[in-house]
N, C-alpha and C positions, 0 to 999 in steps of 0.2 A: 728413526732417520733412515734404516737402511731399508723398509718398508716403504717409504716413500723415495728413495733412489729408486725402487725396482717397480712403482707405480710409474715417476716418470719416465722411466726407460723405456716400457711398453706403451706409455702416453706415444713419444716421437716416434715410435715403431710403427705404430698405428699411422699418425700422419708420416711418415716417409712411406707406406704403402698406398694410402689414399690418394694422397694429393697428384701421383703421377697417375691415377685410374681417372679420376677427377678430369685431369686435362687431356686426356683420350678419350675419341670418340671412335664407336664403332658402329659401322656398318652392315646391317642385317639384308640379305635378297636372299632369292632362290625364284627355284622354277619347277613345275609341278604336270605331269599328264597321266592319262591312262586313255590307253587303245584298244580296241578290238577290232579284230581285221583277217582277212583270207585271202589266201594265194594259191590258186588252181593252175594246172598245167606249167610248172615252172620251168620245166622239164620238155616242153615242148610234145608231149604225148599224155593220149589216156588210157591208160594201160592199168595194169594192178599194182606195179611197180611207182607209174606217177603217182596215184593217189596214194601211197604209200607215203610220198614225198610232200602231199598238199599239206597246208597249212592254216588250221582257223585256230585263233588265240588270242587273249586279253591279255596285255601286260602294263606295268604303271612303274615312271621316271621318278623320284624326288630330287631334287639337285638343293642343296644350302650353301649360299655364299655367307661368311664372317670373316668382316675386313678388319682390322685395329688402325686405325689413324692417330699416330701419338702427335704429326705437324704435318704441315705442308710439303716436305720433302720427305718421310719417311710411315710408309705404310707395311702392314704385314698382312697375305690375301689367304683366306683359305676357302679349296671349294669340295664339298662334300656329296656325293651320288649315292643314293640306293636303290637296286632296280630290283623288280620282283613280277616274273612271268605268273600270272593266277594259275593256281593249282602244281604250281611246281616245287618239289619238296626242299623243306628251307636248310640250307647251307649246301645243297646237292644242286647240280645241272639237271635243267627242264630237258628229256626225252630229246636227245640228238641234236641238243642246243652247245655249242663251241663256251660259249662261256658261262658264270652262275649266274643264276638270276632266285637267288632263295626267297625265302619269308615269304609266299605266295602260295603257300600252302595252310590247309586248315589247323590252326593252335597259332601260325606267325612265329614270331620270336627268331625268324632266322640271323645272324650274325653276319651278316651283307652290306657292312657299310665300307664304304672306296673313298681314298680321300684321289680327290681328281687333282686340285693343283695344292700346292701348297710353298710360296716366296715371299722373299721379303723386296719391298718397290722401295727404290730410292733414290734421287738425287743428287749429286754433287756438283754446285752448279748449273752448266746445261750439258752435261751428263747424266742421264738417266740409266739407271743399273734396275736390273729384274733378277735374283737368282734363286733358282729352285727349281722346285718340277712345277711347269708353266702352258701356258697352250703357246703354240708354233705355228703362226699362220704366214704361207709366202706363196705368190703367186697365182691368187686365186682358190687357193686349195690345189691345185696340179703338180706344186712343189711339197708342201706338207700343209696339213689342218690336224695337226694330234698335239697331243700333250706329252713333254718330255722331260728331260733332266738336265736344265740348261741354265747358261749363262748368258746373260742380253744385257750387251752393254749400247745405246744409245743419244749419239751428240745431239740436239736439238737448235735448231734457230727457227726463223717465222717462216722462211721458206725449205729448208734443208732438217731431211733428216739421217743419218748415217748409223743403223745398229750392225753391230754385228753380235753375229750368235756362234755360241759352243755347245753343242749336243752332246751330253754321253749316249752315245746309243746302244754299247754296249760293255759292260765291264767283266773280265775275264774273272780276276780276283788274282789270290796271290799263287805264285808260278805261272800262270797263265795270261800274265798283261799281254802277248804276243796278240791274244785273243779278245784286245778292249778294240773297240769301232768307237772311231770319234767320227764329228760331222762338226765343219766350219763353215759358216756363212756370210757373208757381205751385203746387203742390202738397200742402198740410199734412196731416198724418195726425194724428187725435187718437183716445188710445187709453182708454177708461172700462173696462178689466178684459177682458171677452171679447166688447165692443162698440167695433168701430172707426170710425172716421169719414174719409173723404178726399176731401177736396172740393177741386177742382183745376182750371185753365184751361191752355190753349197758343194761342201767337196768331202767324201766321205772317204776315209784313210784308214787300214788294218791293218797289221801285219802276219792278221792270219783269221779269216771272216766266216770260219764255220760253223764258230755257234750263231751269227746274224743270218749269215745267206744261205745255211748248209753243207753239209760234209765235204762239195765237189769244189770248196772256195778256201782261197787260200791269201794268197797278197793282194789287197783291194786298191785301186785307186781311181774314184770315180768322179767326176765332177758333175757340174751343172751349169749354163749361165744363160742367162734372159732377161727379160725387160717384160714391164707392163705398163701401158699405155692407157691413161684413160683420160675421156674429153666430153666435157658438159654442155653441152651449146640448149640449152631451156629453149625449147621442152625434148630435144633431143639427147641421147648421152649415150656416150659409145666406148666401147675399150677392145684393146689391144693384146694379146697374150705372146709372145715367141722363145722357145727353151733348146737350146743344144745340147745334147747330151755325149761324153766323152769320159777316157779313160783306158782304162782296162786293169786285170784283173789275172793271177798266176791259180792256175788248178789244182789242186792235191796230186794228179796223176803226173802233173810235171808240162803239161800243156798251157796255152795262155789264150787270154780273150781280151779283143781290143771290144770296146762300150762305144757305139755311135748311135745317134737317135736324135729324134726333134718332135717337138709338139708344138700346134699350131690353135690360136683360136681368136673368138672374136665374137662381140656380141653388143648391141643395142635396145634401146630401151625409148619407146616415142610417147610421150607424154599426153593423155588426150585430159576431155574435162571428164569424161565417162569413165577416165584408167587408165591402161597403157596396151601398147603394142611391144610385143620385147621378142627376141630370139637373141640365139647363141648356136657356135660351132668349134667342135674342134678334132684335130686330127693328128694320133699319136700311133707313132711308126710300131711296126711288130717287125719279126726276126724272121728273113728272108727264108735263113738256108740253117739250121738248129744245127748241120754238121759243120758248115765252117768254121772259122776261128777270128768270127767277126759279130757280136752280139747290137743287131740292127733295134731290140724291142725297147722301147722306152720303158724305163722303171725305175721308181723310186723308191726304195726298197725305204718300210715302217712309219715314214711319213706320209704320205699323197694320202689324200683324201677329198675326190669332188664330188659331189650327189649329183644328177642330174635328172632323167626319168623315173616315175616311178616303179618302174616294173623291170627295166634294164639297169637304169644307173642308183639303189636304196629307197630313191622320195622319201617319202613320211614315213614309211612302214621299214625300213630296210635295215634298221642298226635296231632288229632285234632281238631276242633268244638264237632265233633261226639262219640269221643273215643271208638271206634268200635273196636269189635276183633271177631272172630267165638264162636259160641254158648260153654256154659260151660267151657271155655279157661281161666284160670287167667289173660290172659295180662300182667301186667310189674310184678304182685303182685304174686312172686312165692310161692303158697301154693297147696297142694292136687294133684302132677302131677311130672311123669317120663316123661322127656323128652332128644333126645339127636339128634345130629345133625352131617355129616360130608360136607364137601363144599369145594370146590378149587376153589382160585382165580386166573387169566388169566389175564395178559397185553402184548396181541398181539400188540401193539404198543405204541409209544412215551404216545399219549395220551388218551388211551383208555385202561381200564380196566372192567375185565368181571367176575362177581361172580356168582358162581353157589349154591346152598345149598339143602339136602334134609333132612327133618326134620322128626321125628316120636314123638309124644305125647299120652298119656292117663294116667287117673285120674290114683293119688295112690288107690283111694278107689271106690267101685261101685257106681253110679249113678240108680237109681230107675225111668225107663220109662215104658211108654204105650205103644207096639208094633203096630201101623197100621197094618193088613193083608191083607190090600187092598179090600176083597170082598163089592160085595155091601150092607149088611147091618150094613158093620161099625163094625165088630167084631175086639176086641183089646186083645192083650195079655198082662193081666195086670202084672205091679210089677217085670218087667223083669231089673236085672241087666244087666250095661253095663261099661264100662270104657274107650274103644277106643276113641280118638280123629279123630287119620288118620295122613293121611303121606302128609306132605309138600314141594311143590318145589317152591323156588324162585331163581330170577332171577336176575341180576341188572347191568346193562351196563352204567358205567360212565366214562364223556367224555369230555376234558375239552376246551369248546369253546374260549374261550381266556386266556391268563395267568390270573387268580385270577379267574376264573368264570366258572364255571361247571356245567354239565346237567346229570342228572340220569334217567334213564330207567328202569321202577321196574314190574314185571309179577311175580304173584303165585297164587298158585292153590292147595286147597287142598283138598284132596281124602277122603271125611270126614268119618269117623266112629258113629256108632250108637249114640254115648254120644254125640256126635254133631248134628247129626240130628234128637233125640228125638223120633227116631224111625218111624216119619210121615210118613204118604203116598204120600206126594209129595216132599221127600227128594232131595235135591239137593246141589253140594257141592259149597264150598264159590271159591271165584277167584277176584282178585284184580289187578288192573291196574295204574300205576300213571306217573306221571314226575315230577324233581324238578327240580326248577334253582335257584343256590346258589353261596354265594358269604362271602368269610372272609376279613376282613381288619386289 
């Protein structure tokens, strides 16, 4: 008898485990590449020093999504990254690389796994809740595209959406809470058919921000607020970007700094039967006078994230071992720089598509260089303003070798301008080269 109590006990143990795996379903994606690619003159010269600086290397992404869906209101997401620069030794940084990129060395085996997000999604009603460490996407990317440690709680109706978000952005720990950065957001999107609206704030609060922003920061209080506009009129579609930036901010030396700033953008997209016609522009303030006690340069300090060029703003090649961009160029981190762009995309056939882009950049404010004159004894002309970046052309032919699996083709070249070449005497402009092969599941 008691033999068979202890059989059916592990009997219903058994189906109490089951039966709830049973009624879950899970979710399997991911995403997969590997690149090879080079970047000459980044630096805006050819010196011993530039090529010192160039860069040709293969590296390869794995990305693994695993969702749990137990019902319709409640999911658990996890996403998983392993990156590995070839030939760079596993569990160690590739040669002047900022971050790891192991297991790319010969034997493998490096210990390189990143969990990227990892929450639970849920509903209450038309409340929708997201909390964990998640991706942060607002305003384009201009206000943040990263992945963070937050809470997103969002109302939902058919036309109205209202999230708001909690960022830990940073946590002091214990004696040190003076030193946690929190960031709060607002966000609503209202939608009138093929006219959207989203007008939205983030306001970042410390009471003491030197492990976020560094040692010369002290009482933080920064805000954010703007709006994005977008509008579909087929085959044409346009949108809107505008951001205020405000606040200020107490120094460790006992001094203060008031935060003013705006970014501005805009951009279209023309529908043909052949592809599109598309540009974009936009223009983010930089800091007048670095001695006054008025900080003019737009910044979003851990979140912004916008790609744009490939040789001045990341493109395809730019998030990686290396995070290279051309000389005085923000990269994804748009502050101090008018920039604007027009490009047509081309699908000469079923499975080939062909983008073309020309880009023009330079600083919102002057840059302070050395003129080279070239003679030989080294005469310079000092203190010479400059702003120009130069003009960019990229290139990108993709093409897709089997259903799910694609190859890119990337060429550009940029015509670089003084504030890129630092005015050297052996200027020379940047030019990048690459291929990817990629793959979704």
């Amino acid at each position: 008898m008691k033999k068979f109590a202890v059989l059916a006990l592990a009997a219903l143990l058994v189906v109490a485990f089951v039966l709830p795996v049973a009624a879950m379903e899970f979710e399997f994606g991911g995403y997969w590449r590997t690149r090879a690619y080079t970047q000459q003159n980044f630096d805006g010269t050819d010196d011993d020093v530039s090529e010192a600086n160039d860069v040709t290397a293969v590296d390869t992404r794995t990305r693994l999504y695993l969702t749990a869906v137990f019902h319709e209101n409640l999911k658990f997401v996890n996403k998983f990254e392993m990156d590995a620069t070839w030939g760079a030794p596993a569990g160690s940084r590739a040669a002047g690389a900022p971050t790891n990129r192991g297991y790319g060395q010969v034997g493998a085996d490096g210990a390189n796994l990143e969990i990227k997000n990892s929450y639970a999604d849920f509903n209450l009603g038309a409340l929708n809740a997201k909390v964990g460490v998640q991706g942060i996407y607002l305003a384009r990317g201009f206000l943040a595209d990263n992945d963070a440690a937050a809470a997103v709680l969002n109302f939902k109706t058919d036309t109205v959406a209202i999230p708001f978000l909690w960022i830990k952005g940073y946590e002091g720990g214990p004696g040190f809470n003076a030193r946690d950065l929190d960031i709060f957001g607002l966000a609503p999107v209202f939608a009138f058919g093929d006219f959207v609206i989203n007008p939205y704030g983030l306001y970042y609060f410390s009471d003491n921000a030197e492990d976020y922003m560094g040692a010369a920061y002290d009482d933080l209080n920064k805000f954010f607020v703007g709006m994005d506009i977008d509008m579909d009129f087929d085959p044409v579609s346009v949108w809107l970007t505008g951001i205020y930036q405000g606040g200020d901010v107490d120094m460790a030396d006992g001094s203060s700094q008031d935060f003013s700033g705006f970014l501005a953008a805009l951009g279209f997209k023309f529908n043909l039967s052949f592809g599109d016609v598309h540009g974009q522009a936009f223009w983010a303030s930089g800091d007048d006078d670095p001695n006054d006690d008025e900080d003019e340069a737009f910044v979003v300090p851990g979140l912004q994230s916008h790609y744009w060029a490939e040789i001045m703003g990341y493109g395809m090649f730019g998030d990686t071992s290396y995070y290279q961009v051309s000389n005085n160029a923000p990269a994804d981190q748009i502050s101090d720089i008018m920039a604007g762009n027009i490009g047509v995309t081309v699908k000469p056939m079923d499975k080939l598509t062909v983008a073309f882009d020309v880009w023009y950049a330079r600083k919102d404010g002057d840059i302070t260089i050395d003129i080279d004159t070239g003679r030989d004894d080294d005469v310079f002309q000092s203190n010479i303003e400059e702003d120009e970046l130069g003009i960019e052309l990229d290139l990108r032919l993709t093409y897709q070798l089997v259903p799910g699996m694609n190859i890119d083709l990337v060429g550009a070249y940029l015509f670089a301008g003084d504030a890129t070449t630092g005015g050297a005497k052996d200027d020379a402009d940047p030019y990048e080269l690459g291929t990817r092969l990629s793959l979704s599941f």
